[in-house]
Structure formats: structure tokens, C-alpha cells
N, C-alpha and C positions, 0 to 999 in steps of 0.2 A: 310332601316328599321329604324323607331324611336323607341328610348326606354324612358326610365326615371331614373335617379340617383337623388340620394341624394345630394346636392352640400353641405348642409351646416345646422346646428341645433342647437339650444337655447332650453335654459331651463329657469323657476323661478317660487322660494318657499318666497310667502310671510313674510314678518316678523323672527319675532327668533321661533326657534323652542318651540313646545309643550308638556314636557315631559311626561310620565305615572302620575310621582310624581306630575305634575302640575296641570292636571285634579282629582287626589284625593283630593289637595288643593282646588280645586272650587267646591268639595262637590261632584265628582261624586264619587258611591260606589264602585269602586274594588280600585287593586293594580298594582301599575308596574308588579310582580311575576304573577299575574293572565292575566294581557295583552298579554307580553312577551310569556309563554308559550302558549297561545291557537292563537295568531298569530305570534310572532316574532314582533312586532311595538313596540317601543322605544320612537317615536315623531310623530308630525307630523306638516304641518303649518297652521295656520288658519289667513285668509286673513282679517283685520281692518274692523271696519266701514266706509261704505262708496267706499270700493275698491270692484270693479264689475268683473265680468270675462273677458270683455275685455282689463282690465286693465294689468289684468295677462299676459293675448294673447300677451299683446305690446309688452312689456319686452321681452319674449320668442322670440317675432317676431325679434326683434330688432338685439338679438343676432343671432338668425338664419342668419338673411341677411348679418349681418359683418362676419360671419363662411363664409359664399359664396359668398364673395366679390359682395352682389347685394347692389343695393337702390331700396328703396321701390317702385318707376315708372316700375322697371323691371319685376314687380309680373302682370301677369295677370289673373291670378285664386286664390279666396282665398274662402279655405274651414276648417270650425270651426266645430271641432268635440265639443259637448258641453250635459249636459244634466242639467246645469243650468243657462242660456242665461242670458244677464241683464234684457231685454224686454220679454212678448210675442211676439210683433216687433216692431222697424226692427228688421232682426237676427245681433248676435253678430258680425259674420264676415262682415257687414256692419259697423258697428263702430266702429271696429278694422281699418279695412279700414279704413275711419276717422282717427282715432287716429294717424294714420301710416304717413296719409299726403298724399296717393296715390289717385291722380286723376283723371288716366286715362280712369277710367271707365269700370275694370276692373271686371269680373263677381264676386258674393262673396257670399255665402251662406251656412247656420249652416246645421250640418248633425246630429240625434241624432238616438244613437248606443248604450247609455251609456259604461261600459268599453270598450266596443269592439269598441268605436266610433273611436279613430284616424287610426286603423287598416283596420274599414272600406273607413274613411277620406283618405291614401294612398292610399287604390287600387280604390277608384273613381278620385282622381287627376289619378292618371297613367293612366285611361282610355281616358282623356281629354288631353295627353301629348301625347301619343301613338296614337290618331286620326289625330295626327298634328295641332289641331284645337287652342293648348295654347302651350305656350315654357315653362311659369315658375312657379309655383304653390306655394302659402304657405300653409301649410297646419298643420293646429295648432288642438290639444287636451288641453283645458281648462277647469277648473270647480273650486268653491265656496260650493262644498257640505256642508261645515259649515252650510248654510243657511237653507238647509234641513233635519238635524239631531235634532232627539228628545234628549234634553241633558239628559234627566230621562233614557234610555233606555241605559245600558253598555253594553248589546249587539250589538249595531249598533255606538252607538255616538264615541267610542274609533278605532274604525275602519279607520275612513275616514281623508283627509285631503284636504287641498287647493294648487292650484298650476296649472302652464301651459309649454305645452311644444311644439316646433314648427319644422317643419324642410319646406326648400327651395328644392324643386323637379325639376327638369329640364332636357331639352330631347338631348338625348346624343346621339352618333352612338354605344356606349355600353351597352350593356343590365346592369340594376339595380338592378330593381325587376323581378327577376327568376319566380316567380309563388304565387300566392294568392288566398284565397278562402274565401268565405261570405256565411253564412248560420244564420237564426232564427227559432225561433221554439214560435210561441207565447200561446201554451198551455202552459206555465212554468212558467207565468207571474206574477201570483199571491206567489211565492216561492221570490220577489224582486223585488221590486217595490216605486213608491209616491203615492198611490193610490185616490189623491186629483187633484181638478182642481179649476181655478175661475171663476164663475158663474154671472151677475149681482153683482158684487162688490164685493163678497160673496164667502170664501172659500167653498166647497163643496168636502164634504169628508173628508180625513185623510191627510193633506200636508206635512207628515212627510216619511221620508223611513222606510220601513219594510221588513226586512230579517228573512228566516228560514235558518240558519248558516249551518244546517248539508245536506241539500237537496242542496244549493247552490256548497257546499264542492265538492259533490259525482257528481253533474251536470258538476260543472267544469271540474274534472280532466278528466272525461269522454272526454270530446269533446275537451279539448284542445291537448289531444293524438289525438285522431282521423283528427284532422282536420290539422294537423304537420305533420302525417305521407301521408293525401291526400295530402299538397302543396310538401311536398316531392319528394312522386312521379309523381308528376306532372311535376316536372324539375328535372326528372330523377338524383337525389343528395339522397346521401346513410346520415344518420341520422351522420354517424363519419365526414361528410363532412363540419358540421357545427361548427363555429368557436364558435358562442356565441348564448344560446338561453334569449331571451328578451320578457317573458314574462310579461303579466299585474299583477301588482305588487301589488293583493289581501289581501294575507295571507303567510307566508311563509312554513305553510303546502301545501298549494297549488302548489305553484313554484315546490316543492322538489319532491311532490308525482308524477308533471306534467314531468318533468324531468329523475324521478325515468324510469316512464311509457314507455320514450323516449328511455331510455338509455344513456343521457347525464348527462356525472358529475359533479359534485355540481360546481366545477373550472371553468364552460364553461356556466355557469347563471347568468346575469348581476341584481343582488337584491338590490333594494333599497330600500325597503318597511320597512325595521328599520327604515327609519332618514322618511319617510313621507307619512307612513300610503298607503292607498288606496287612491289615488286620482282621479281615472276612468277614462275617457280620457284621462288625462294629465301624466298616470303611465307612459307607454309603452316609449313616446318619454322623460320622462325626465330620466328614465333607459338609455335611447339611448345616450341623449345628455352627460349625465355623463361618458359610457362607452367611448365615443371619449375623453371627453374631459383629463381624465385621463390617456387614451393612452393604452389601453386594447384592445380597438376596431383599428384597422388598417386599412388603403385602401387595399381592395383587397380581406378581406374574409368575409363571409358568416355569415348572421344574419336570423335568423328568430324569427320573430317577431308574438308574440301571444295574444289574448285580448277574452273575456268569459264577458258577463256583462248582466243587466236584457233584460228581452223583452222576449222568453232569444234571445240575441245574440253572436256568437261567431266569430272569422274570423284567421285567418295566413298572412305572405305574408314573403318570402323569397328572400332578401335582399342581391344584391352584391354591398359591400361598396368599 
């Protein structure tokens, strides 16, 4: 039997950090006090001009593959969870490719999921691991949402940040990932969304994000219990079984209320989302890459891993590291 493990994971946060106090300085209207209590966010990073999502991917990539003693020729699947690409095309995971130096011709294409994308990005590598058909997968959550934030809007603009985060997948005789699940629901769509496209040169529509905060809120926590306690029981594992939950790293109402719901305690939720905001794709694996790298996370126990983001989309996948 083939399975899929993790072998190894990179993270990176552009630039210096963005504080509350910074963006009050550049004239947007609230305060740290006001940020702070309706999400818990602190900072976040917002990627230079001229620095593209891929660019992010590298980095992330790069570390990834030194965590797993690969090189880049080793990767034969690379999938980019993203929901702000550089191009319409090629997709990003082809100029990451590129960037990377990999030439062996190796399959490579963007998945878009928004939050929920690297969660979904895992359990479709795992499927392509698990068929016997690829050994080694990269599989990165990236984004630049900077690009697409209305800066007049403190509802949404203080939210989000930049960053990418990647892990190395490869097929083991040991099972990895336990069980996972993928669901959307596209009546929801309008409650989170870019509701613009380009048309003949020409933006068409709204190219800005736009969230109702509190339907988003009540959608979440909903379905990220639900679908915790289905990958659960799915691999027969009781909720005390789990070491660490690693959820997408939204709001930290959210985490706590998801958590709450679960019955896991505050101790056993790997939260980043003070030092860098919501980053969408790129939360879930730089939660991950951080929990290892500070030594929280150990070989050998149980992660499940959570992501909730527009479309709507939602997904799980439970994780033996």
C-alpha cells in the first residue's frame, strides 16, 4: 500500500512586519484597540512592489525542500494553491517551476480554493501519491491579497496579509494523512468574494474583496466543526487524540469558537494570526511550518488541519506527522 507523509515544510513573510499603529499612520481609520479586540491581529506582511506570488512560493519552496533533504529535480507534482496568481496564465505553479530551476518536466498547476486552498492542494497531491502515479509533490499555499484590498474599507483592508507557505509530500509505506474531506457550497458566495473580472482590457465590476464579517463568522465555525468531527470519524480517531488543531488562521474568534465547538484547548491550537493576519492559502501551512519548526509539533502525532474560505469552500485533512 502507498500512502503520503509530509517529509519537510518552509514558510515566508515578506518584509518587516505591519503593525495596527502603522496602518493608522497611513491614514487608515481605526486603532490597534479596535483591530486587536474584533480579530486578535497585531501585524501582518505586505509583500514590496514588484514581488509577485511566485516569488513568495520560492522562498517557502526552497525551505521546504532543505527540511526534506530534496532538490528541486526530485519534485514531480507541483501544485499552487493561490487566489492571487501573477498571471491569468501561465498558472503560478508553472513559474515557480521556473524559478525553482526544475526541468524535468514535471506536472504543475494552480488550484483555487481560496482559504481552503492548501487543504484542498494536500488532499489532491495525496491523491496523485496514493495512485502510485508521482513520488514527490510540492505543494505550496501562496497569496499577495494586498493587491486586492480596498485600502478605504477597515473592515476588510486590516484583515489580510502576504505570504507563502509549502510543504514536500512523499509516498511512504506509512500512512500520513489519516483522512480528509472537501466540500463547497456555491450559494454563499456573495457573503465573500472579488466580484470583478478583466474584460477587453477593462476591469469589469468590483476588483476589490468584499466580506459580510458576521455571516462569514457564523458560516465558519459552523462547518469547520462539522467537517473535523466527519475527517474524524472517518479515521476512526476520538477528538482527545489529537495533538495539535491547525486551523486557517482567519480571526482568532474564529479559531477559539472552532476549537471551543471541538473540545480542544486553547494549548493544543497552533495560532499565528497575531504576527500575520489572514493570509488565505498561505495561513494553514505557515501555522504548520512554524509549529515544527519551533518544536511543538513532533514526529509522530496527530495534526488536523482545517481551512473555511469564499466560494464557500471548506475542507479537513488529518495529519500523521
Amino acid at each position: 500500500m502507498i500512502y503520503a507523509r509530509i517529509a519537510g515544510t518552509g514558510s515566508y513573510l515578506p518584509g518587516e512586519p505591519v503593525s495596527n499603529d502603522d496602518l493608522v499612520a497611513r491614514g487608515i481609520e481605526t486603532s490597534d484597540e479596535w483591530i486587536v479586540g474584533r480579530t486578535g491581529i497585531r501585524a501582518r506582511h505586505l509583500a514590496p512592489q514588484g514581488m509577485v506570488t511566485s516569488d513568495l512560493a520560492r522562498v517557502a519552496s526552497q525551505h521546504a525542500l532543505e527540511a526534506a533533504g530534496c532538490k528541486p529535480q526530485d519534485i514531480d507534482l507541483i501544485v499552487v494553491a493561490t487566489s492571487t496568481p501573477d498571471y491569468i496564465f501561465p498558472s503560478t505553479a508553472t513559474l515557480l517551476q521556473s524559478k525553482l530551476g526544475i526541468t524535468n518536466g514535471c506536472a504543475a498547476f494552480d488550484l483555487q480554493a481560496v482559504c481552503s486552498g492548501f487543504v484542498y492542494a494536500l488532499t489532491v497531491a495525496e491523491k496523485f501519491i496514493r495512485s502510485g502515479s508521482h513520488k514527490r509533490a510540492l505543494v505550496v499555499g501562496a497569496e499577495v491579497f494586498s493587491r486586492i484590498l480596498d485600502w478605504s474599507d477597515r473592515g476588510t483592508c486590516v484583515l489580510f496579509g502576504d505570504g507563502a507557505g509549502a510543504v514536500v509530500l512523499e509516498a511512504s509505506d506509512l500512512p500520513g494523512i489519516l483522512g480528509s474531506a472537501l466540500h463547497a457550497d456555491g450559494s454563499h458566495h456573495p457573503i465573500l468574494c472579488v466580484p470583478g473580472s478583466v474584460a477587453a482590457g477593462q476591469v469589469v465590476g468590483d476588483p476589490f474583496l468584499r466580506m459580510d464579517g458576521q455571516a462569514v463568522f457564523k458560516f465558519a465555525v459552523r462547518v469547520l466543526g462539522e467537517v473535523a468531527h466527519e475527517v474524524l470519524a472517518d479515521a476512526g480517531v476520538g477528538v482527545q487524540d489529537v495533538d495539535w488543531l491547525i486551523p486557517h488562521q482567519a480571526n482568532i474568534r474564529i479559531l477559539q469558537a472552532t476549537a471551543k465547538r471541538l473540545g480542544v484547548p486553547d494549548d493544543k491550537v497552533i495560532a499565528t494570526v497575531a504576527a500575520h493576519g489572514n493570509t488565505s492559502a498561505a495561513s494553514v501551512p505557515l501555522a504548520l511550518d512554524l509549529g515544527i519548526r519551533d518544536g511543538r509539533i513532533q514526529r509522530g502525532q496527530k495534526l488536523l488541519l482545517e481551512g473555511v474560505g469564499g466560494g464557500f469552500t471548506w475542507g479537513a485533512a488529518l495529519i500523521h506527522y
